[in-house]
N, CA, C and O atoms as a printed pandas DataFrame, in Angstrom:
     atom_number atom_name residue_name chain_id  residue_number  x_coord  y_coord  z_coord
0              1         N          UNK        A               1    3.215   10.393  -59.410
1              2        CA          UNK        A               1    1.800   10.112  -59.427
2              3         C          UNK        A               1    1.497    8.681  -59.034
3              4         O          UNK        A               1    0.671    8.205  -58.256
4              5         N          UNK        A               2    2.315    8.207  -59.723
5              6        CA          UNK        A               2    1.758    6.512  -59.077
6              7         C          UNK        A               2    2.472    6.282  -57.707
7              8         O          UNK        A               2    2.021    5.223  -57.270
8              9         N          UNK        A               3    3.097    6.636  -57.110
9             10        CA          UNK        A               3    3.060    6.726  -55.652
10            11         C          UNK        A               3    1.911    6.992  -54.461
11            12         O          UNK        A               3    1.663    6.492  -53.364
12            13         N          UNK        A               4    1.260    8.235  -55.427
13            14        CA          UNK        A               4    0.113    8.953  -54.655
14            15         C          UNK        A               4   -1.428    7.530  -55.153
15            16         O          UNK        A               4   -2.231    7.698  -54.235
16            17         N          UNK        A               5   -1.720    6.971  -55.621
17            18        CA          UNK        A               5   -1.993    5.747  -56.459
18            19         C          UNK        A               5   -2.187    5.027  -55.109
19            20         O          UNK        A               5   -3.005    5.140  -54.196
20            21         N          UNK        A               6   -0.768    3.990  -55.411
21            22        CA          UNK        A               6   -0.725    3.528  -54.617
22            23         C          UNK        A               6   -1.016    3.694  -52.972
23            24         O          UNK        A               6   -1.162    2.680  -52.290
24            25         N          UNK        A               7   -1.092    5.059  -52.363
25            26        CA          UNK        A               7   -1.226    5.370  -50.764
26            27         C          UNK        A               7   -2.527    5.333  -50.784
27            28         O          UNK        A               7   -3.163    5.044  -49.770
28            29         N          UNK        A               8   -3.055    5.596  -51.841
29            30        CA          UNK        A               8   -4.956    5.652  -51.476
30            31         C          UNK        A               8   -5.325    4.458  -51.808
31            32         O          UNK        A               8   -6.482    4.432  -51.386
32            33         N          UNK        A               9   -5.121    3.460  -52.277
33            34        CA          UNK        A               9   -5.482    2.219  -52.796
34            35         C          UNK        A               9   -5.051    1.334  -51.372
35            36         O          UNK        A               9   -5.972    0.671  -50.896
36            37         N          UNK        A              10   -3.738    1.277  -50.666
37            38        CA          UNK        A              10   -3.552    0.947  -48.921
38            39         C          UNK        A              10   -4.413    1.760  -48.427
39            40         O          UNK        A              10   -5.263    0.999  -47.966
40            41         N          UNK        A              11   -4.733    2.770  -48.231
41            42        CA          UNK        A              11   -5.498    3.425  -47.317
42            43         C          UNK        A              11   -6.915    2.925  -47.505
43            44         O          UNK        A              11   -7.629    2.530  -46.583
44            45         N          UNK        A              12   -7.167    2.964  -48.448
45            46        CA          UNK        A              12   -8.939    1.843  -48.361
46            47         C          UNK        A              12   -8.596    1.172  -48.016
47            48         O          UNK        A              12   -8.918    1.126  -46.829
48            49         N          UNK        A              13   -7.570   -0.162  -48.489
49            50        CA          UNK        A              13   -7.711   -1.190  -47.814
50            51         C          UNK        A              13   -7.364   -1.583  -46.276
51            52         O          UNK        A              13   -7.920   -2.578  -45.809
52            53         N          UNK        A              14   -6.742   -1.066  -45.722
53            54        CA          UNK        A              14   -5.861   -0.609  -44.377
54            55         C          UNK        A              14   -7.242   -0.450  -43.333
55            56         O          UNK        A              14   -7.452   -0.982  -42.243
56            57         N          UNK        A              15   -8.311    0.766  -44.352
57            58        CA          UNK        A              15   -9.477    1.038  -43.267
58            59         C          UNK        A              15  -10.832   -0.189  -43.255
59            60         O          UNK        A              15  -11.639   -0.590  -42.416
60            61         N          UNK        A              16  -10.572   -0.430  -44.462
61            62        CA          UNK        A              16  -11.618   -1.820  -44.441
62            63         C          UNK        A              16  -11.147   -2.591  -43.423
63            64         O          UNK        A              16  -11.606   -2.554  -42.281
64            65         N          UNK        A              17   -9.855   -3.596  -43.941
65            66        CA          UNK        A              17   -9.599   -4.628  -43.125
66            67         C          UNK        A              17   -9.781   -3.917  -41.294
67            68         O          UNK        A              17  -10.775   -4.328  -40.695
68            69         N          UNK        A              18   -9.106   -3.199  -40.737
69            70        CA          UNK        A              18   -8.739   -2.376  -39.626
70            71         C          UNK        A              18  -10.455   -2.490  -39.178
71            72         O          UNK        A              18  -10.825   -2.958  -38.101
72            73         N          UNK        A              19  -11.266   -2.026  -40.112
73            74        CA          UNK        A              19  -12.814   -2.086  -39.376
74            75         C          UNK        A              19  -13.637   -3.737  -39.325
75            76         O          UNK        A              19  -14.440   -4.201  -38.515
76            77         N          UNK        A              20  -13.246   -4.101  -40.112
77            78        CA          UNK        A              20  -13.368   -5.676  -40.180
78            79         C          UNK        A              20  -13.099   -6.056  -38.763
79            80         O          UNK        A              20  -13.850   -6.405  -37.852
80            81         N          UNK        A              21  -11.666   -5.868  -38.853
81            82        CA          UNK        A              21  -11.264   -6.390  -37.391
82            83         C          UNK        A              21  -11.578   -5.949  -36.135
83            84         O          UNK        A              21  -11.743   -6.684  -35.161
84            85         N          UNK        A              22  -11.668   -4.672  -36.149
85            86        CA          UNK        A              22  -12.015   -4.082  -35.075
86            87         C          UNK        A              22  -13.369   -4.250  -34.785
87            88         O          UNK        A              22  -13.656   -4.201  -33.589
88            89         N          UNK        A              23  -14.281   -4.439  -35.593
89            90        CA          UNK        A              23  -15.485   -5.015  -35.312
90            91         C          UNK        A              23  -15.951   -6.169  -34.918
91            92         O          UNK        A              23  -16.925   -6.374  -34.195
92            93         N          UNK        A              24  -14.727   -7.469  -35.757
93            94        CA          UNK        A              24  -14.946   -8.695  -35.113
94            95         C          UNK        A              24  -14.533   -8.623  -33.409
95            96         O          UNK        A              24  -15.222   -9.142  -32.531
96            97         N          UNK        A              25  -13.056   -7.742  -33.130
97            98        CA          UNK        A              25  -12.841   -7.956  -31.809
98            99         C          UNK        A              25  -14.001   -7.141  -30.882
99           100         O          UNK        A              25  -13.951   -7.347  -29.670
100          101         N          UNK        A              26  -15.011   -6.251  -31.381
101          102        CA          UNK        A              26  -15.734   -5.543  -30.332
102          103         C          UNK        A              26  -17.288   -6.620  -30.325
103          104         O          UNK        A              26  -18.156   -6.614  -29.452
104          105         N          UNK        A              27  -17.267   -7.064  -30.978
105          106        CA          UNK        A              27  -18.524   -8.548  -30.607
106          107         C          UNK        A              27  -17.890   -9.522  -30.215
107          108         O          UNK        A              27  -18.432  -10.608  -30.424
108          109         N          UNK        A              28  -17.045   -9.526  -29.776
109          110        CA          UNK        A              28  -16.432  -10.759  -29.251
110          111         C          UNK        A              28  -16.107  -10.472  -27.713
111          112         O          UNK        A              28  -16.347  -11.262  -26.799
112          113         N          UNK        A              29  -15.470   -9.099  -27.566
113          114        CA          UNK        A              29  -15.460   -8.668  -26.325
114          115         C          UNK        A              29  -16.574   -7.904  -25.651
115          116         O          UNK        A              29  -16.499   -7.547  -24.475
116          117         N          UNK        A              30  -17.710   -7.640  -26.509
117          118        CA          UNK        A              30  -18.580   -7.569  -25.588
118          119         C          UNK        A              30  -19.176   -8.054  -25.291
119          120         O          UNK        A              30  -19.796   -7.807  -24.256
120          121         N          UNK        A              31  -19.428   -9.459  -26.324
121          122        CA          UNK        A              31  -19.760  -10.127  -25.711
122          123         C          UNK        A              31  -19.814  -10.637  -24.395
123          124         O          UNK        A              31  -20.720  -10.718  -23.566
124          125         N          UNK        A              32  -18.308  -11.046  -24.408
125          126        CA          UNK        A              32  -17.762  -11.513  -22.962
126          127         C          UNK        A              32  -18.199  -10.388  -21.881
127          128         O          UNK        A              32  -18.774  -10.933  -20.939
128          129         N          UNK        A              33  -18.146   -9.621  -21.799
129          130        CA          UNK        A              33  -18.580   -8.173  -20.812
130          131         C          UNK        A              33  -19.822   -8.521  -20.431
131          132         O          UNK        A              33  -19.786   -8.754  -19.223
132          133         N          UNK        A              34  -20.959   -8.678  -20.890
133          134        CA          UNK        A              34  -21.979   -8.565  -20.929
134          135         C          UNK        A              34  -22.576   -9.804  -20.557
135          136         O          UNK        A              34  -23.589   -9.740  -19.860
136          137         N          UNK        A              35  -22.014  -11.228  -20.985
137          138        CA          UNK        A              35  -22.089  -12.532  -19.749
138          139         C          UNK        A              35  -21.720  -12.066  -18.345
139          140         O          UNK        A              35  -22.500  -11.914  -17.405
140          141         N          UNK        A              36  -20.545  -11.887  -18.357
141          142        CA          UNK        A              36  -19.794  -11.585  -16.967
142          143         C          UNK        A              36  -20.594  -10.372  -16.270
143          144         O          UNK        A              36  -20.591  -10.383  -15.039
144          145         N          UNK        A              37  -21.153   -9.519  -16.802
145          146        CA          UNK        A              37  -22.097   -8.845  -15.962
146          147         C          UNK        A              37  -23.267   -9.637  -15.773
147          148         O          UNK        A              37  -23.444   -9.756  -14.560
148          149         N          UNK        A              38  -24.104  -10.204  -16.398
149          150        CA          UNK        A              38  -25.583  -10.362  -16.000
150          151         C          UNK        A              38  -24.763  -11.451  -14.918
151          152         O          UNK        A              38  -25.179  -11.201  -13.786
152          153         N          UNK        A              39  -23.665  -12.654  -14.878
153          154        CA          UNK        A              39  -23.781  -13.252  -13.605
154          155         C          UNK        A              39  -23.195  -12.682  -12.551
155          156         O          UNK        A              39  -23.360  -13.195  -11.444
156          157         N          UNK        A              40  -22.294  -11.355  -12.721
157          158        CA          UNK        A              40  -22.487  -10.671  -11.262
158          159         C          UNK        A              40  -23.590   -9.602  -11.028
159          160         O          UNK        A              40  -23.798   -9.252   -9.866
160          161         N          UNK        A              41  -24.074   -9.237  -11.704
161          162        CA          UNK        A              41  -25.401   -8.714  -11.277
162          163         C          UNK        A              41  -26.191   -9.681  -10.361
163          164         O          UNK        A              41  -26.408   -9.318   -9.205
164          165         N          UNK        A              42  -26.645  -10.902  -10.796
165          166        CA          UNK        A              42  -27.527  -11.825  -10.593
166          167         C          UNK        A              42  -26.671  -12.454   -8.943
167          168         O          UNK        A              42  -27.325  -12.872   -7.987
168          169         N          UNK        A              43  -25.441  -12.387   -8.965
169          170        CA          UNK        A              43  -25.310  -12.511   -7.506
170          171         C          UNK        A              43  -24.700  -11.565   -6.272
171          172         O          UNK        A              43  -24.235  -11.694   -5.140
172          173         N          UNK        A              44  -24.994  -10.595   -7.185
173          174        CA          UNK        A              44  -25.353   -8.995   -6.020
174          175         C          UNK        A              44  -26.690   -8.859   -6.190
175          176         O          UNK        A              44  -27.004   -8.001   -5.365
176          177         N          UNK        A              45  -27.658   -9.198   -6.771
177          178        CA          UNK        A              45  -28.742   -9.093   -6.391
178          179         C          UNK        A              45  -29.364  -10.166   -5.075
179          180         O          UNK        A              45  -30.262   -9.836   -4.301
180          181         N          UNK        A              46  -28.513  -11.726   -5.062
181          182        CA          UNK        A              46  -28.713  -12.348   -4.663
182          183         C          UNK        A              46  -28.261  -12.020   -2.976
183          184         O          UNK        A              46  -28.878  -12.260   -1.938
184          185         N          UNK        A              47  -27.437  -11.622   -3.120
185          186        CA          UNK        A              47  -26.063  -10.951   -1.744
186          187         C          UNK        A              47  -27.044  -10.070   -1.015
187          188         O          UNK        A              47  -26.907   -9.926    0.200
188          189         N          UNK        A              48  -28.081   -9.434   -1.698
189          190        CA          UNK        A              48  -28.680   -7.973   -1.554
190          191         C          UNK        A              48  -29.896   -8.312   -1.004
191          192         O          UNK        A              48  -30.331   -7.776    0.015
192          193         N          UNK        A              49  -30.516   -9.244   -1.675
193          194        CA          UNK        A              49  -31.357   -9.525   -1.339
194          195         C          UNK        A              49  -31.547  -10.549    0.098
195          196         O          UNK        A              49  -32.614  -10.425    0.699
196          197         N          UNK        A              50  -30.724  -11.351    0.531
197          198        CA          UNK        A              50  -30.168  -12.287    1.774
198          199         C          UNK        A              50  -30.223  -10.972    2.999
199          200         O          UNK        A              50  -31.051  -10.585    3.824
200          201         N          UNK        A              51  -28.805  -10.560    2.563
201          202        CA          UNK        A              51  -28.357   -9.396    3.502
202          203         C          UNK        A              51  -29.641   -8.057    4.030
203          204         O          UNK        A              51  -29.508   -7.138    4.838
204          205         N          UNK        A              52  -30.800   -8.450    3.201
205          206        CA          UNK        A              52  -32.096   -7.494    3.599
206          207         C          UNK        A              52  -32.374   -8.214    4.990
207          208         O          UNK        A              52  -32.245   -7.909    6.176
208          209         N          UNK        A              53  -32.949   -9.645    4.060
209          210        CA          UNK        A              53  -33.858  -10.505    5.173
210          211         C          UNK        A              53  -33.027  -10.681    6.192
211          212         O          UNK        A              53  -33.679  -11.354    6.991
212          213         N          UNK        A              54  -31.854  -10.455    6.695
213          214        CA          UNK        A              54  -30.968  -11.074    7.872
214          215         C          UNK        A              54  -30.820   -9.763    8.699
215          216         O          UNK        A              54  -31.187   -9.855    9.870
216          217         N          UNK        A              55  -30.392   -8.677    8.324
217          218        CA          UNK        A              55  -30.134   -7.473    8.719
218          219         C          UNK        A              55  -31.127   -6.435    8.914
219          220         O          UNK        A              55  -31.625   -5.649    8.108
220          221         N          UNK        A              56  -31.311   -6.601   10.176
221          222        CA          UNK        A              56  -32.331   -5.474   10.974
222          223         C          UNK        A              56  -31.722   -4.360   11.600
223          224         O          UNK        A              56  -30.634   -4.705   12.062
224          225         N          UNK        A              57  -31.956   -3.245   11.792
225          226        CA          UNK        A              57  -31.682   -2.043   12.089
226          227         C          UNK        A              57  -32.027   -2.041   13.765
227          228         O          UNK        A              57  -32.835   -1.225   14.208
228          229         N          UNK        A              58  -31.386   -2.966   14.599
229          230        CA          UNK        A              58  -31.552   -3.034   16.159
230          231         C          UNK        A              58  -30.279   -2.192   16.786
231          232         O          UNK        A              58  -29.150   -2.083   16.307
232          233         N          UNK        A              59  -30.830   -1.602   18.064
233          234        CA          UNK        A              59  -29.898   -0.879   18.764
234          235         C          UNK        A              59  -28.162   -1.714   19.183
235          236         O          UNK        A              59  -27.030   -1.260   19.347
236          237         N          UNK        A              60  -28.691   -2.933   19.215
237          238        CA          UNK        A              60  -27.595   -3.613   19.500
238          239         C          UNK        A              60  -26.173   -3.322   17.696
239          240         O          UNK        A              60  -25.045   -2.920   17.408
240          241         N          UNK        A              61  -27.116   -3.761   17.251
241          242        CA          UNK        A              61  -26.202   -3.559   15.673
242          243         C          UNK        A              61  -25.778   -1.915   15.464
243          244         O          UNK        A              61  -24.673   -1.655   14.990
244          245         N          UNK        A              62  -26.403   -1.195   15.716
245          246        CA          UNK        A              62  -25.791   -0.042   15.621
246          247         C          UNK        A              62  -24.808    0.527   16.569
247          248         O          UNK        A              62  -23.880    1.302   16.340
248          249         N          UNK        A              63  -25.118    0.093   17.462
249          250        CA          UNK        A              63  -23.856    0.236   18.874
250          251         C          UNK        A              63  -21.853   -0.667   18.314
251          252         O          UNK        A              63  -20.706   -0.222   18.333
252          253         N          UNK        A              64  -22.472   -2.021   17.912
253          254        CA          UNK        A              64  -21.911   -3.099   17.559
254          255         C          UNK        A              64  -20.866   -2.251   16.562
255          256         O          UNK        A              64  -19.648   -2.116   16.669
256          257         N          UNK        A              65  -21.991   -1.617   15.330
257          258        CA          UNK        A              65  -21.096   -0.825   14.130
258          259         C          UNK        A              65  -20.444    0.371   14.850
259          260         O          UNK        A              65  -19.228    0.539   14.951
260          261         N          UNK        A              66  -21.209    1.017   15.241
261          262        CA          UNK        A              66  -20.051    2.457   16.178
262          263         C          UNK        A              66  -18.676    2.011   16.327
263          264         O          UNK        A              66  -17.688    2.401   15.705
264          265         N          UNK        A              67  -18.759    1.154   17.223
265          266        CA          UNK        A              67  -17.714    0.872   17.810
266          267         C          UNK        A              67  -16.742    0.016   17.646
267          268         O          UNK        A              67  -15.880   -0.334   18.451
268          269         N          UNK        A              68  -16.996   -0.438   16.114
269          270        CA          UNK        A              68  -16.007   -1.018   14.789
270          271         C          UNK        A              68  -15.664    0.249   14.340
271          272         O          UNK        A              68  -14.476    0.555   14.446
272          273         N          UNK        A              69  -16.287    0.900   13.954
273          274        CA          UNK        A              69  -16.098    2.233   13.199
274          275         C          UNK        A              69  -14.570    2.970   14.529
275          276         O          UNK        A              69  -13.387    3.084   14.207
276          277         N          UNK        A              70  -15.076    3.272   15.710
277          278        CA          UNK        A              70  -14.248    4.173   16.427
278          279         C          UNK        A              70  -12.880    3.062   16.558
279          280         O          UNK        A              70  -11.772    3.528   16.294
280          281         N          UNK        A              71  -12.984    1.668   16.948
281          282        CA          UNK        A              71  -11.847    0.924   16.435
282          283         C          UNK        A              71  -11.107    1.594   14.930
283          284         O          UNK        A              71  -10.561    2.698   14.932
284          285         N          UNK        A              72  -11.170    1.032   14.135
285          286        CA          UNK        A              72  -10.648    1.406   13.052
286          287         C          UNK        A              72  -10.344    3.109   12.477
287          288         O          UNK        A              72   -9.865    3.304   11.360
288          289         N          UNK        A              73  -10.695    4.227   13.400
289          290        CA          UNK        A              73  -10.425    5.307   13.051
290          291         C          UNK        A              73   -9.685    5.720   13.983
291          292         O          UNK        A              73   -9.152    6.816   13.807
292          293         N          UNK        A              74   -9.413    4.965   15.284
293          294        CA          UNK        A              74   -8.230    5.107   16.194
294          295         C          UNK        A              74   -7.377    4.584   15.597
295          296         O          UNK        A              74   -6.461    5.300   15.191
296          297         N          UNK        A              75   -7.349    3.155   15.321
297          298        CA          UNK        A              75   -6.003    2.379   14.390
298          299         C          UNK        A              75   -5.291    3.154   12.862
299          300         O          UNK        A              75   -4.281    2.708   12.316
300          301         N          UNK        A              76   -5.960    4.202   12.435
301          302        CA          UNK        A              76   -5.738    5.198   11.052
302          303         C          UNK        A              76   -4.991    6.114   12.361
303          304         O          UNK        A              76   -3.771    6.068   12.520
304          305         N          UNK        A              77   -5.742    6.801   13.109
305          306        CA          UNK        A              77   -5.051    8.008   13.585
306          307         C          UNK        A              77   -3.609    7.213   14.049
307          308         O          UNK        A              77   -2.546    7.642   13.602
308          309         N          UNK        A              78   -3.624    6.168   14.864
309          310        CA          UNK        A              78   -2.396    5.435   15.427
310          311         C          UNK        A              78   -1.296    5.512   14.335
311          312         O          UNK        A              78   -0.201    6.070   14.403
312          313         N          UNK        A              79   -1.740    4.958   13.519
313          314        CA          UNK        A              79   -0.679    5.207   11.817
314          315         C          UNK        A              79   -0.247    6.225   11.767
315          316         O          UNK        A              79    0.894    6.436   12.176
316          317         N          UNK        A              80   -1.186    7.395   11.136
317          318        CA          UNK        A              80   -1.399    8.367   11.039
318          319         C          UNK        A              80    0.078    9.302   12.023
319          320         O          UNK        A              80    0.668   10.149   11.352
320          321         N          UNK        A              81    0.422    9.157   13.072
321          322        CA          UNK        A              81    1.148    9.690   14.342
322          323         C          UNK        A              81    2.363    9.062   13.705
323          324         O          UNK        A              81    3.374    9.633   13.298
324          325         N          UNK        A              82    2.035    7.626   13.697
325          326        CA          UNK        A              82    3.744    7.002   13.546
326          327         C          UNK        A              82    4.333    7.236   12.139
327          328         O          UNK        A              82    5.564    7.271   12.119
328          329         N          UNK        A              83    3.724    7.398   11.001
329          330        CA          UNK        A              83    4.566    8.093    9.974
330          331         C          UNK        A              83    4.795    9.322   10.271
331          332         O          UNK        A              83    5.904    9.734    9.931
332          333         N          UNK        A              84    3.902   10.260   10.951
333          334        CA          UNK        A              84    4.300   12.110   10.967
334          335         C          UNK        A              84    5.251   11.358   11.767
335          336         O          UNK        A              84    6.050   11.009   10.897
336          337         N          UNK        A              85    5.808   10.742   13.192
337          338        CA          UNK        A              85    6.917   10.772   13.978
338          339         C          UNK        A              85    8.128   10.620   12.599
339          340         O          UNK        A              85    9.058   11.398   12.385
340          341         N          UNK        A              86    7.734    9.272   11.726
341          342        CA          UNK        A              86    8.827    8.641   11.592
342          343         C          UNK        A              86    9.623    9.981   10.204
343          344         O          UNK        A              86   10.782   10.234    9.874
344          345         N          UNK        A              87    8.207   10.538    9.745
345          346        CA          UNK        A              87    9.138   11.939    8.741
346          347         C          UNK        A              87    9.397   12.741    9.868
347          348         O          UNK        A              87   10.445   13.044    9.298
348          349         N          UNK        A              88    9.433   13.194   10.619
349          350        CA          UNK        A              88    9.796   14.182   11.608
350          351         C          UNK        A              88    9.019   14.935   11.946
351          352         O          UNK        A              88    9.564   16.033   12.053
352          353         N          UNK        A              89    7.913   14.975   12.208
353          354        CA          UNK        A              89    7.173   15.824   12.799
354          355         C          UNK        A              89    6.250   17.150   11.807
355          356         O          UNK        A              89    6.028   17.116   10.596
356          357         N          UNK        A              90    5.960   17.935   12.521
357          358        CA          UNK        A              90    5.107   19.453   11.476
358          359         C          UNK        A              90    5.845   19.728   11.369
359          360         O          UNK        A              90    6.945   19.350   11.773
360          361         N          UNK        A              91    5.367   20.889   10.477
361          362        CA          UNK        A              91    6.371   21.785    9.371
362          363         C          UNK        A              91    7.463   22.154    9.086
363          364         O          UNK        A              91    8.154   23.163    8.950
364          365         N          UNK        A              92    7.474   20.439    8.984
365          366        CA          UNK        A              92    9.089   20.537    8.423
366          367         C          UNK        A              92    9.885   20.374    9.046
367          368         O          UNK        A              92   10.949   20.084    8.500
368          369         N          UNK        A              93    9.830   20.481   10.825
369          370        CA          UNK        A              93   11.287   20.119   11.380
370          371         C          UNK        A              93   11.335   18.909   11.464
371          372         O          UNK        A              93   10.325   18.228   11.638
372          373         N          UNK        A              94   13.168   18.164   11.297
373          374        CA          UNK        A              94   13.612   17.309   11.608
374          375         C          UNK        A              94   13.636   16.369   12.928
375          376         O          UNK        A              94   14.443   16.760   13.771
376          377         N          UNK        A              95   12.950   15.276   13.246
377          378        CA          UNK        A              95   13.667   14.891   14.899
378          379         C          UNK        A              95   14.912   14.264   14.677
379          380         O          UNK        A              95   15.295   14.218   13.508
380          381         N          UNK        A              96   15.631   13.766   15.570
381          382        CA          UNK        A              96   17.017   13.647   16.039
382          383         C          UNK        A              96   16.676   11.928   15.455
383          384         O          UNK        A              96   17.729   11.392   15.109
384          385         N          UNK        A              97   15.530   11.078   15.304
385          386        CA          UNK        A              97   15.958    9.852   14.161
386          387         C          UNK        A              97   16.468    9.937   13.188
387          388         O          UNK        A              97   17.277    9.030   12.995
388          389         N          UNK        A              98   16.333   11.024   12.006
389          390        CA          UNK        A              98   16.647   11.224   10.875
390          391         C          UNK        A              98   17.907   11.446   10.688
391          392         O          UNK        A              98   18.663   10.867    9.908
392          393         N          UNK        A              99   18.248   12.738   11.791
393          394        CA          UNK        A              99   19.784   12.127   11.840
394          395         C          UNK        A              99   20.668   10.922   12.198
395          396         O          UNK        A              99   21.714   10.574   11.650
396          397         N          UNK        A             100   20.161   10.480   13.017
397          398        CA          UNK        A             100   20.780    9.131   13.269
398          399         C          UNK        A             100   21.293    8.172   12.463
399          400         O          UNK        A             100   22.129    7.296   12.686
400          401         N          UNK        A             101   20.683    8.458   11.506
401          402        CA          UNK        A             101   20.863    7.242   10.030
402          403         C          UNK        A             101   21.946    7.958    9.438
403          404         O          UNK        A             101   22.149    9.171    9.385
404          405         N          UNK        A             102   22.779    6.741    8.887
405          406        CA          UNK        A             102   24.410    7.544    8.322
406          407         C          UNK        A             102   24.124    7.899    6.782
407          408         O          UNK        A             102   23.469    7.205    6.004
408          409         N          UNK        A             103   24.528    8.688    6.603
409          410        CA          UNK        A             103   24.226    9.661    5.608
410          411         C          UNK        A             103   25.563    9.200    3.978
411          412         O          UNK        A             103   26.553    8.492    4.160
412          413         N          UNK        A             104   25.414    9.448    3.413
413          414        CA          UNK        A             104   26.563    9.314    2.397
414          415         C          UNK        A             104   27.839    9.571    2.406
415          416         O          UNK        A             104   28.796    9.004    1.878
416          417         N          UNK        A             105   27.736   10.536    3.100
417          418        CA          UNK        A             105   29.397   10.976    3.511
418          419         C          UNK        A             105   29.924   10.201    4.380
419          420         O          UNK        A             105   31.097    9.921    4.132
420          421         N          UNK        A             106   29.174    9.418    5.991
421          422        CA          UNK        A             106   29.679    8.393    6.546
422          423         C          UNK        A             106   30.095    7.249    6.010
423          424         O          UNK        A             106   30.792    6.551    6.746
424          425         N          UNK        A             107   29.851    6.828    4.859
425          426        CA          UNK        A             107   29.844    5.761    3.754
426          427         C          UNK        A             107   30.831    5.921    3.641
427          428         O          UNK        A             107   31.467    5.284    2.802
């Protein structure tokens, strides 16, 4: 019996202190959260607001973006080719690089 005593007498205290603490650390860290947001809010609003007044929707800028865009989705497909080469190709067959490389048994 005084075993069972004792586990509930730690167990209050275990959940007090434990909420104590856990409460001091959640005002303390949200604090911090909640600075660190309002000053990046305040300079994505600022970013957002610049990037309005500067950026007009002219034929030249949309041509300009296309053709960043078709850059960079040729340079993915370019990738794209040289890993399928460098695993060997579709479904599954091997090319003649893979063999080339000495294997464990040449070891």
């Amino acid at each position: 019996m005084a075993n069972r005593e004792g586990f509930t007498s730690g167990l209050i205290l275990g959940a007090t202190l434990g909420g104590i603490v856990g409460g001091v650390l959640g005002v303390v860290l949200s604090s911090r959260l909640s600075a660190d947001n309002s000053e990046s809010s305040n300079s994505l609003g600022d970013n957002k607001r610049n990037r309005n007044k500067g950026d007009r929707l002219t034929p030249e800028n949309v041509e300009t973006a296309r053709l960043n865009l078709e850059d960079k989705i040729s340079q993915l497909n370019q990738a794209i080719d040289d890993v399928r080469h460098q695993l060997g190709g579709v479904n599954g067959t091997i090319s003649a690089e893979v063999h080339d490389s000495p294997s464990a048994e040449d070891i």
